[in-house]
DSSP file (Angstrom, degrees, kcal/mol; ACC not computed):
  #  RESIDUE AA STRUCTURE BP1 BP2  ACC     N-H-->O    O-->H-N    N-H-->O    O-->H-N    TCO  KAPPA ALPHA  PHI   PSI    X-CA   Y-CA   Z-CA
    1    1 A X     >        0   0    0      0, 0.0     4,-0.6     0, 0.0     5,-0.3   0.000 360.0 360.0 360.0 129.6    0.0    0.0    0.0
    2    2 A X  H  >  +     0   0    0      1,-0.2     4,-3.3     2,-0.2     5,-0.5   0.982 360.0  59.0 -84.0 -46.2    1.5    3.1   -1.1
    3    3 A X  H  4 S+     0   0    0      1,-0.2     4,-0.3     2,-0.2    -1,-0.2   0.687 105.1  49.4 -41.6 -31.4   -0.6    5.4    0.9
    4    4 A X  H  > S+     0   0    0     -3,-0.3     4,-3.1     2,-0.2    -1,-0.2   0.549 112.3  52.1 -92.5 -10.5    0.6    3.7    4.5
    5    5 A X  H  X>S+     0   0    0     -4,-0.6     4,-1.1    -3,-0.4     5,-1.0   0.862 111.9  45.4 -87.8 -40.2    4.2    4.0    3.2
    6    6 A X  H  X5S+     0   0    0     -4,-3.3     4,-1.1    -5,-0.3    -1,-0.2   0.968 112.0  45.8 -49.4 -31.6    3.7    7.5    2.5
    7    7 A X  H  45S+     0   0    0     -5,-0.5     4,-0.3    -4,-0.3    -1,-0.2   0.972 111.8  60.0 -73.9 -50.7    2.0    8.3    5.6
    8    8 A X  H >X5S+     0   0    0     -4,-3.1     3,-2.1     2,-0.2     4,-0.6   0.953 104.8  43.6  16.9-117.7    5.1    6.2    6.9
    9    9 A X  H 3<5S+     0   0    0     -4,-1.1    -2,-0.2     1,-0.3    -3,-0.2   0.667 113.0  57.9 -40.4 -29.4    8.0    8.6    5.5
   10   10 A X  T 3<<S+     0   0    0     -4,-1.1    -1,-0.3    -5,-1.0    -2,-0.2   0.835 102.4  51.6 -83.8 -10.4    5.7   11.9    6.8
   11   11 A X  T <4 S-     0   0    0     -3,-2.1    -2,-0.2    -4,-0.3    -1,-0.2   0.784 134.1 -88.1 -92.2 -25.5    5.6   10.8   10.6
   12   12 A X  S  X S-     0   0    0     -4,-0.6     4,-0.9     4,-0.0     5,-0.2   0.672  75.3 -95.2 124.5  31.6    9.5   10.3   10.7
   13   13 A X  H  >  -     0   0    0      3,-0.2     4,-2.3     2,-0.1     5,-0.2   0.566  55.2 -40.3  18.3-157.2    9.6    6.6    9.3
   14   14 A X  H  > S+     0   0    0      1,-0.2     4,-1.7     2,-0.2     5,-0.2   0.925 124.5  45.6 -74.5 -39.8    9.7    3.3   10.2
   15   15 A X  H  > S+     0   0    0      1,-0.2     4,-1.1     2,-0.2    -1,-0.2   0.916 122.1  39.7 -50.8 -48.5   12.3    3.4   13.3
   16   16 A X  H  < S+     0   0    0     -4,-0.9     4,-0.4     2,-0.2    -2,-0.2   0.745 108.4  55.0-115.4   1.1   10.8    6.1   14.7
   17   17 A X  H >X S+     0   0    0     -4,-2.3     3,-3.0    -5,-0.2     4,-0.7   0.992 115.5  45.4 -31.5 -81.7    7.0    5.5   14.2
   18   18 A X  H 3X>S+     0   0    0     -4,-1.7     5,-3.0     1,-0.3     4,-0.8   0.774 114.7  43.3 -67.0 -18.2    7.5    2.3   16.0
   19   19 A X  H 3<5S+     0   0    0     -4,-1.1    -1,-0.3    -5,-0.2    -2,-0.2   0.704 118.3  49.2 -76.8 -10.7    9.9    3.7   19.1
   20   20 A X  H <45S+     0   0    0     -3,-3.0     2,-0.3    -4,-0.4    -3,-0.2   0.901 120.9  36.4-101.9 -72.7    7.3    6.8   19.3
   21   21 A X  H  <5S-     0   0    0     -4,-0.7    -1,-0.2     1,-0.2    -2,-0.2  -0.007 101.8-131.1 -70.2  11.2    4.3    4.1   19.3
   22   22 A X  T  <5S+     0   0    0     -4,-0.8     2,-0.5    -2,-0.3    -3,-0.2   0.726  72.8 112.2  74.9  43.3    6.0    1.5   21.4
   23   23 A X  S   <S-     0   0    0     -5,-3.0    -1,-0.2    -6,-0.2    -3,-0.1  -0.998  76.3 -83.6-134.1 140.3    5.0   -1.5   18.6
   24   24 A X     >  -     0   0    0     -2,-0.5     4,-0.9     1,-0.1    -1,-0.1   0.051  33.1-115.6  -8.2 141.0    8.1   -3.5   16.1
   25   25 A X  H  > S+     0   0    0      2,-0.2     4,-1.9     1,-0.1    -1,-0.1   0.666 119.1  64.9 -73.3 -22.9    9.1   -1.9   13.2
   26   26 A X  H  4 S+     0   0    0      2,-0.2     4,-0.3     1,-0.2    -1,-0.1   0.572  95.8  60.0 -68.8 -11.3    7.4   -5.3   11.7
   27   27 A X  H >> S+     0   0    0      2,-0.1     3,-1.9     3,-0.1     4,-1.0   0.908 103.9  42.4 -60.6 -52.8    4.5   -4.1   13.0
   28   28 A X  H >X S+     0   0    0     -4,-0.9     3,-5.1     1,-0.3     4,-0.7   0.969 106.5  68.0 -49.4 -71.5    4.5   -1.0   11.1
   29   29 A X  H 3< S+     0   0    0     -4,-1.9     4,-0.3     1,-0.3    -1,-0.3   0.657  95.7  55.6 -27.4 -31.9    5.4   -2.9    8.4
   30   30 A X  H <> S+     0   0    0     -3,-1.9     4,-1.6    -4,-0.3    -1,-0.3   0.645  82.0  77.4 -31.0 -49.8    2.2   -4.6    8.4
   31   31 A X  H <X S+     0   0    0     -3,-5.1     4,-2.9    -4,-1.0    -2,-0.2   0.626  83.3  60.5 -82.7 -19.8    0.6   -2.4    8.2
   32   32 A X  H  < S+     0   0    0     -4,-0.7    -1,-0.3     2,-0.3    -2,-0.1   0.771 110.8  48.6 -84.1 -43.2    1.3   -1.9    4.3
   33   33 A X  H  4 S+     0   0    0     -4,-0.3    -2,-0.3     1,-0.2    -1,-0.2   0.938 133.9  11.7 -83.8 -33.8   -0.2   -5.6    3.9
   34   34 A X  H  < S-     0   0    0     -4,-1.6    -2,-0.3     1,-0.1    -1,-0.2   0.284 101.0-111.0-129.5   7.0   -3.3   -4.6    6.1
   35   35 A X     <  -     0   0    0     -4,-2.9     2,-0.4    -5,-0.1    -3,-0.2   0.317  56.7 -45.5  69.8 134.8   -3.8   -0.9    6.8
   36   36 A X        -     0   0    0      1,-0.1     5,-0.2    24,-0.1    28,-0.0  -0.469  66.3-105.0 -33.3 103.5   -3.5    0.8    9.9
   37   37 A X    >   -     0   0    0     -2,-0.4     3,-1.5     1,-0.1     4,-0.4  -0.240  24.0-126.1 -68.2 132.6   -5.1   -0.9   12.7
   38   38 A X  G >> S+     0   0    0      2,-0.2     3,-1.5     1,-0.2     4,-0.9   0.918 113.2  62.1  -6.9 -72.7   -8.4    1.0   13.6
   39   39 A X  G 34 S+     0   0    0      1,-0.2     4,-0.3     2,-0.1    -1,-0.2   0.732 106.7  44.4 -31.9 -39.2   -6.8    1.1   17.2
   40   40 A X  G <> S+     0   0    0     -3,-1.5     4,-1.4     1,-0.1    -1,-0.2   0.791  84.8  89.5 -62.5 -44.6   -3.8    3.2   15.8
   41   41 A X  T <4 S+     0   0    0     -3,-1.5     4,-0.3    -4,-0.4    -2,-0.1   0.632  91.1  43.0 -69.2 -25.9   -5.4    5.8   13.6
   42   42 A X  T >X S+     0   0    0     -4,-0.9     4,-3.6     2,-0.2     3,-3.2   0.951 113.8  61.3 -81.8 -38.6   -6.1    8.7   16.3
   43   43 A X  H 3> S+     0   0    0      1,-0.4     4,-0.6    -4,-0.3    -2,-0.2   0.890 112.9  31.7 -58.8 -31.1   -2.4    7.8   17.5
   44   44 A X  H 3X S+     0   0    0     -4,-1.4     4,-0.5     1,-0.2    -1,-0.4   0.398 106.0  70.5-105.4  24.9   -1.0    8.6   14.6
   45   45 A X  H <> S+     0   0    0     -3,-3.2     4,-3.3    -4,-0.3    -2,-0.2   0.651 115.1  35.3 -88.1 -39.9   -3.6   11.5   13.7
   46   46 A X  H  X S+     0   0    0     -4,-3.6     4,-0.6     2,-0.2    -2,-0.2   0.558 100.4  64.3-129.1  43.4   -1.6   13.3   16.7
   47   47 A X  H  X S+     0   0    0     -4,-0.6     4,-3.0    -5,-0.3    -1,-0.2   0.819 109.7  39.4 -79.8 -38.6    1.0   12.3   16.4
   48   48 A X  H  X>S+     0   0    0     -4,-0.5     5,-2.5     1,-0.2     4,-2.5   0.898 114.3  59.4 -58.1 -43.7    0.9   14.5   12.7
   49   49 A X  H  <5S+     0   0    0     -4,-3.3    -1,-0.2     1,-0.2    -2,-0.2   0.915 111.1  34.6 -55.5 -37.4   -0.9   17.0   14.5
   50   50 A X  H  <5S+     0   0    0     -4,-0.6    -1,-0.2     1,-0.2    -2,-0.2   0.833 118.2  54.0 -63.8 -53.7    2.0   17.4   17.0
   51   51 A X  H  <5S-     0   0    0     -4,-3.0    -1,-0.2     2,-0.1    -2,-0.2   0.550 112.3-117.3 -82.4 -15.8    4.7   16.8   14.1
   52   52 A X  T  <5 +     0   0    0     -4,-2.5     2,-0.4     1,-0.4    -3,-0.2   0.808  69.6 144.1  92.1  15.1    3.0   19.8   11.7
   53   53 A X      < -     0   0    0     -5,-2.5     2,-0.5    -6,-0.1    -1,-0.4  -0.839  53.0-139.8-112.6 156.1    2.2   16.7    9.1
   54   54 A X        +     0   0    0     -2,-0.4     2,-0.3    -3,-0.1    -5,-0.0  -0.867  46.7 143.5 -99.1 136.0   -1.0   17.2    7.3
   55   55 A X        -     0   0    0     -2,-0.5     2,-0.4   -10,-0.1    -2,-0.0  -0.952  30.8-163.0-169.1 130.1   -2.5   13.3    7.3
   56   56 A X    >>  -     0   0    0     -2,-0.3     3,-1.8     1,-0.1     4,-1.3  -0.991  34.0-107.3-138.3 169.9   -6.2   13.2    7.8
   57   57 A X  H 3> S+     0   0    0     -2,-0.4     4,-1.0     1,-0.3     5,-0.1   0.507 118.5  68.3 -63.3  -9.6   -8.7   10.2    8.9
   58   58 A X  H 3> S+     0   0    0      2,-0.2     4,-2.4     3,-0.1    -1,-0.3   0.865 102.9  43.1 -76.4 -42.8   -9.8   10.2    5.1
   59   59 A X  H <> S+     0   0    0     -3,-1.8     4,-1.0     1,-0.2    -2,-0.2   0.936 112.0  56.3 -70.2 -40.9   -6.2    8.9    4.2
   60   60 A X  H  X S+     0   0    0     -4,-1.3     4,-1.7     2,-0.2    -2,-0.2   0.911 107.4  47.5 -54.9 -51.6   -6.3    6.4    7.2
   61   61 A X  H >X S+     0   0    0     -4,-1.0     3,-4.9     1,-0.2     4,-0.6   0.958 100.6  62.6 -48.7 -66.2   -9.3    4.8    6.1
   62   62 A X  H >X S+     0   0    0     -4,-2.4     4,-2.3     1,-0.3     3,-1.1   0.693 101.6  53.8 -26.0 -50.9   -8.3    4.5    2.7
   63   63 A X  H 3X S+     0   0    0     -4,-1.0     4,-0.6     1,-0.3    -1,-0.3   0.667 112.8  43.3 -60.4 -23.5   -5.5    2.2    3.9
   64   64 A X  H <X S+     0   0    0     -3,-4.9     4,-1.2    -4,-1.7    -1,-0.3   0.761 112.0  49.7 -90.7 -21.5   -8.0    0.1    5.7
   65   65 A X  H <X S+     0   0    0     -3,-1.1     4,-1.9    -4,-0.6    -2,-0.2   0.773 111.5  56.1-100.8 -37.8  -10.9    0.2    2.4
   66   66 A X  H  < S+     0   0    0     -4,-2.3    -3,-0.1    -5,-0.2    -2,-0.1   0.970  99.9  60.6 -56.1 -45.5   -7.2   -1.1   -0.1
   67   67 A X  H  < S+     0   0    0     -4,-0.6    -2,-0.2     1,-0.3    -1,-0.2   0.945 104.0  49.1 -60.9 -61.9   -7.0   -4.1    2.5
   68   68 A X  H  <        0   0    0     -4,-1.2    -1,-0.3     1,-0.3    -2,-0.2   0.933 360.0 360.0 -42.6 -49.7  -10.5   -5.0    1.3
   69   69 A X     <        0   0    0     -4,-1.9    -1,-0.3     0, 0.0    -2,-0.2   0.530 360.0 360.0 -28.1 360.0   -9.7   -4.9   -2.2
């Protein structure tokens, strides 16, 4: 999923996505095969708020609606 890698590379990537959200960088890495876990999506909505990246719940979804595909 190109959208979760993007989304990725705007938070600060995969090393420090998983140290800021305390999960495996093979989690994150997952996530590409399956979207962002529901459970996640506010964490990393502020964590972009915090970080000044513009990422909204419309793009989070999407990653979960490809995973259907």
């Amino acid at each position: 999923m190109r959208e979760i890698t993007s989304i990725v590379d705007r938070l600060g990537g995969r090393k420090m996505l998983a140290a800021r959200l305390n999960v495996s960088r093979k989690a994150i890495d997952m996530w590409e095969r399956r979207g962002v876990p529901r459970s996640r999506q506010i964490e990393l909505l502020l964590l972009a708020k915090e970080r000044g990246v513009d990422l909204t719940i419309d793009e989070l979804l999407l990653t979960q609606s490809q995973r259907a595909a």
